[in-house]
C-alpha positions in Angstrom: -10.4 -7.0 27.3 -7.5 -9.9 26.8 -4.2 -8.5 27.8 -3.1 -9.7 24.3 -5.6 -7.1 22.3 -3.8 -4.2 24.6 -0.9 -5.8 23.6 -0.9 -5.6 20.2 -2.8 -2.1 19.9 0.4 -0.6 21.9 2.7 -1.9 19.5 0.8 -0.4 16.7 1.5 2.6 18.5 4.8 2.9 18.9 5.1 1.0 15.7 8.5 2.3 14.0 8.0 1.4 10.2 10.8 -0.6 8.3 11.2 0.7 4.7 13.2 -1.5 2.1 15.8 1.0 1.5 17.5 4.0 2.6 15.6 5.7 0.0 12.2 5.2 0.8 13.1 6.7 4.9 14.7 9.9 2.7 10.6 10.1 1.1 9.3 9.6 3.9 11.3 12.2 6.1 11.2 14.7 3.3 6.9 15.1 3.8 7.5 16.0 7.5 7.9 20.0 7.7 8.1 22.4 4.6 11.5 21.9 2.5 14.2 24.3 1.9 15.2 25.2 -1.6 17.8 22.6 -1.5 15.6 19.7 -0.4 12.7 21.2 -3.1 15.2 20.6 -5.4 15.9 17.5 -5.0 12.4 16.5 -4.4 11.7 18.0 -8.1 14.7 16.0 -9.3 13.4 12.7 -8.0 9.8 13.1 -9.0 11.1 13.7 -12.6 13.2 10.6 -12.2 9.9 8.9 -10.9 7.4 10.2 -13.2 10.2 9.2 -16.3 10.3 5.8 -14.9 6.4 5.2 -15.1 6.6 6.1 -18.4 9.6 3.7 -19.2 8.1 1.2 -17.6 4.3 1.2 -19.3 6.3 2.0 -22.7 8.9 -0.6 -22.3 8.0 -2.8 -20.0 9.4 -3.4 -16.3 11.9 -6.3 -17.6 13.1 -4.4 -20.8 13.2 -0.8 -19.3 16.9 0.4 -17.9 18.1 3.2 -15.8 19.4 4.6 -19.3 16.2 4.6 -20.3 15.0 6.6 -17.3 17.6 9.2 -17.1 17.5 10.0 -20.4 13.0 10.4 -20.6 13.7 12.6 -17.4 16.3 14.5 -18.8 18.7 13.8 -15.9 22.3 13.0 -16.3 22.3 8.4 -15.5 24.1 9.2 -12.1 21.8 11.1 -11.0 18.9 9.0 -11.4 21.2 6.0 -9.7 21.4 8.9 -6.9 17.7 8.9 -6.3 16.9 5.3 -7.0 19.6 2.9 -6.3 17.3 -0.2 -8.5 14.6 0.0 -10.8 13.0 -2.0 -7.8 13.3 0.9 -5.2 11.2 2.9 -7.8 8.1 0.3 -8.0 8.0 0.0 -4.3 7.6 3.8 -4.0 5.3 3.8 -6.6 2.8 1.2 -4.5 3.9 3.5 -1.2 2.4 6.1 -2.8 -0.7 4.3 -4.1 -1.3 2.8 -0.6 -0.9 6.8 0.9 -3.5 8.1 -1.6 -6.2 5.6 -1.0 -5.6 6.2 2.7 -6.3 9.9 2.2 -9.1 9.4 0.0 -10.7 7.2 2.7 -10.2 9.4 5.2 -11.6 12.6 3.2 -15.0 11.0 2.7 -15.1 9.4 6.4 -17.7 10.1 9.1 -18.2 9.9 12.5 -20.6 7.3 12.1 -19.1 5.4 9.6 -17.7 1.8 11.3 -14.2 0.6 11.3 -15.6 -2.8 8.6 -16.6 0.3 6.3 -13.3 2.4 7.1 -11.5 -0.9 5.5 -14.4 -1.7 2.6 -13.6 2.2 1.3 -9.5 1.7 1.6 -9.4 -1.3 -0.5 -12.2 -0.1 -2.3 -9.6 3.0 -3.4 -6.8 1.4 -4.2 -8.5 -1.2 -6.3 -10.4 1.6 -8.6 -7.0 3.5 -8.6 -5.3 0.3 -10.1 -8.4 -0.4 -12.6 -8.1 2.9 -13.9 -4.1 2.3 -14.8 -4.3 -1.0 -15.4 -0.7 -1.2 -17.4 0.9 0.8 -14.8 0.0 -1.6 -12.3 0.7 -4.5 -14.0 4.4 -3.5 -14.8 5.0 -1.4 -11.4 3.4 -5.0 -9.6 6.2 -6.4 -11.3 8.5 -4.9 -10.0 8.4 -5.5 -6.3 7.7 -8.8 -7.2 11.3 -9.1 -8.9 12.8 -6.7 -6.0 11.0 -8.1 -3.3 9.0 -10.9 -3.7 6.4 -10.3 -0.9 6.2 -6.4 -0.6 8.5 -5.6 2.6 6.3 -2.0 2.5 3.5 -3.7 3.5 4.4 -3.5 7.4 4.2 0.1 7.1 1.2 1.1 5.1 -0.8 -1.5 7.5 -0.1 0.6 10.6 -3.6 2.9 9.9 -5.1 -0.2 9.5 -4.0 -2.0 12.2 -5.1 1.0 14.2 -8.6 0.8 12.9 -8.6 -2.7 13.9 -7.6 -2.4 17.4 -10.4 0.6 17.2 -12.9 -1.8 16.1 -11.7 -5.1 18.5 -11.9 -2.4 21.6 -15.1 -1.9 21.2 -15.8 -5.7 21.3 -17.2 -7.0 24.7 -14.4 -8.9 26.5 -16.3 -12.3 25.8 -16.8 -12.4 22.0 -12.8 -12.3 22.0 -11.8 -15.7 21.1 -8.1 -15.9 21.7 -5.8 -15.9 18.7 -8.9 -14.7 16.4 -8.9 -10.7 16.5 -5.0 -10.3 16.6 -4.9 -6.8 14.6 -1.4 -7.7 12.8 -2.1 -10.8 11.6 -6.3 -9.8 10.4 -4.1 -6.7 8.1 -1.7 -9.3 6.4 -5.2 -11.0 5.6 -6.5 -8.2 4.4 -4.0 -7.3 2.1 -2.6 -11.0 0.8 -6.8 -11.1 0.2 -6.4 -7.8 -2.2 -2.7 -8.6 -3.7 -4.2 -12.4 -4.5 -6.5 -10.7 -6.3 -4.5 -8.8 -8.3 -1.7 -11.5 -8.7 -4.3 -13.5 -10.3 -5.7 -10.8 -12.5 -2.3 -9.4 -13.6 -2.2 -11.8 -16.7 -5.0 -9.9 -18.5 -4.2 -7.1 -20.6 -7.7 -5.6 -19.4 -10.2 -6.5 -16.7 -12.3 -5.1 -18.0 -14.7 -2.0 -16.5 -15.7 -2.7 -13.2 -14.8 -6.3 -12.7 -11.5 -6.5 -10.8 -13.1 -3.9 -8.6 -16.0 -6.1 -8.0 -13.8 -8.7 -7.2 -11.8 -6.5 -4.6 -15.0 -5.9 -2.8 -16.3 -9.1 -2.3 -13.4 -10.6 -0.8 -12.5 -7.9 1.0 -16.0 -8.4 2.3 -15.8 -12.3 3.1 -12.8 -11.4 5.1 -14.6 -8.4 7.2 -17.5 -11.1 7.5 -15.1 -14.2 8.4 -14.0 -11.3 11.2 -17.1 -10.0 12.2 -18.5 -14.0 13.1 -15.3 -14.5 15.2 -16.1 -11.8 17.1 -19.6 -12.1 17.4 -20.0 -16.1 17.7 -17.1 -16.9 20.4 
């Protein structure tokens, strides 16, 4: 095995996850451990901020929709939503953390022992581009907004830690000489991966409606032609 693959693989482990705001590490901390009544609280308050913001935001649009608007469909005094979500942008970036979390778990209910690390990453993508077929609008206007927030999602780092484990899974069990150095770096095959998937949906964004079936398809052949680009590196070094 090249010192570099153990490398990387470590890091993954110890990987500590950089989230775009404050508010996104309060999320995050708040799944660990059952809340008290307090923290339930406030959980409920933010999810009603959240859920009233999707709604804004398909309604409205991301660009016309305000905090106003948001407080007011969640019923929640303007400060308070400010108190959960400090910019509209914080909102959409949860909104694709969450997305990202749910197609992990829905990969990893249907997985088997036998099913390989290439198929681990065909189902994830697979996921998360039915999930954003099937609310289309939502997408389109929630895509929009880490775009204006963020440009490039900064989220992205910390969703790719599962996959950058399946990765180094899947380049450990390469032989030591079908490891062409610089090809099978784990970090850099998952920003791949997912600039693959959000090029994709960049580019379908425009349309009101893909139509059934067909951004999906699209998903899952490129995803495929990058498992396939990965797979010869590995095999033909």
């Amino acid at each position: 095995m090249f010192p570099f693959i153990k490398i990387y693989c470590t890091r993954v482990q110890r990987y500590d996850p950089l989230h775009p705001s404050a508010i996104i590490r309060a999320v995050t901390q708040s799944w660990a451990g059952e809340p008290d009544g307090r923290t339930r609280h406030r959980l409920a308050t933010r999810e009603r901020v959240f859920q009233a913001a999707i709604k804004v935001f398909v309604t409205r649009g991301y660009d016309n929709a305000t905090m106003n608007e948001i407080a007011a469909e969640a019923g929640v005094a303007r400060r308070t939503a400010f108190n959960q979500f400090a910019a509209k942008s914080d909102i959409a970036v949860e909104w694709a953390i969450r997305r990202g979390a749910h197609a992990f778990a829905l990969t990893r209910q249907a997985d088997r022992p036998t099913r390989s690390v290439p198929d681990r990453i065909r189902a994830y993508f697979h996921e998360l581009a039915v999930m954003t077929e099937h609310d289309w609008e939502e997408t389109r206007q929630l895509t929009t907004g880490w775009l204006r927030g963020y440009g490039s999602p900064n989220h992205r780092s910390w969703l790719s830690e599962e996959l950058r484990n399946w990765l180094c899974e899947w380049l450990h069990g390469q032989p030591d000489d079908r490891l062409p150095q610089g090809a099978t770096d784990p970090g850099l095959a998952t920003d791949v991966l997912y600039d693959v998937y959000q090029g994709v949906l960049i580019r379908w964004m425009p349309q009101q409606s893909p139509g059934p079936g067909r951004f999906t398809a699209e998903v899952d052949a490129a995803i495929a032609l990058v498992l396939a680009g990965l797979r010869h590196s590995a095999l033909s070094a």
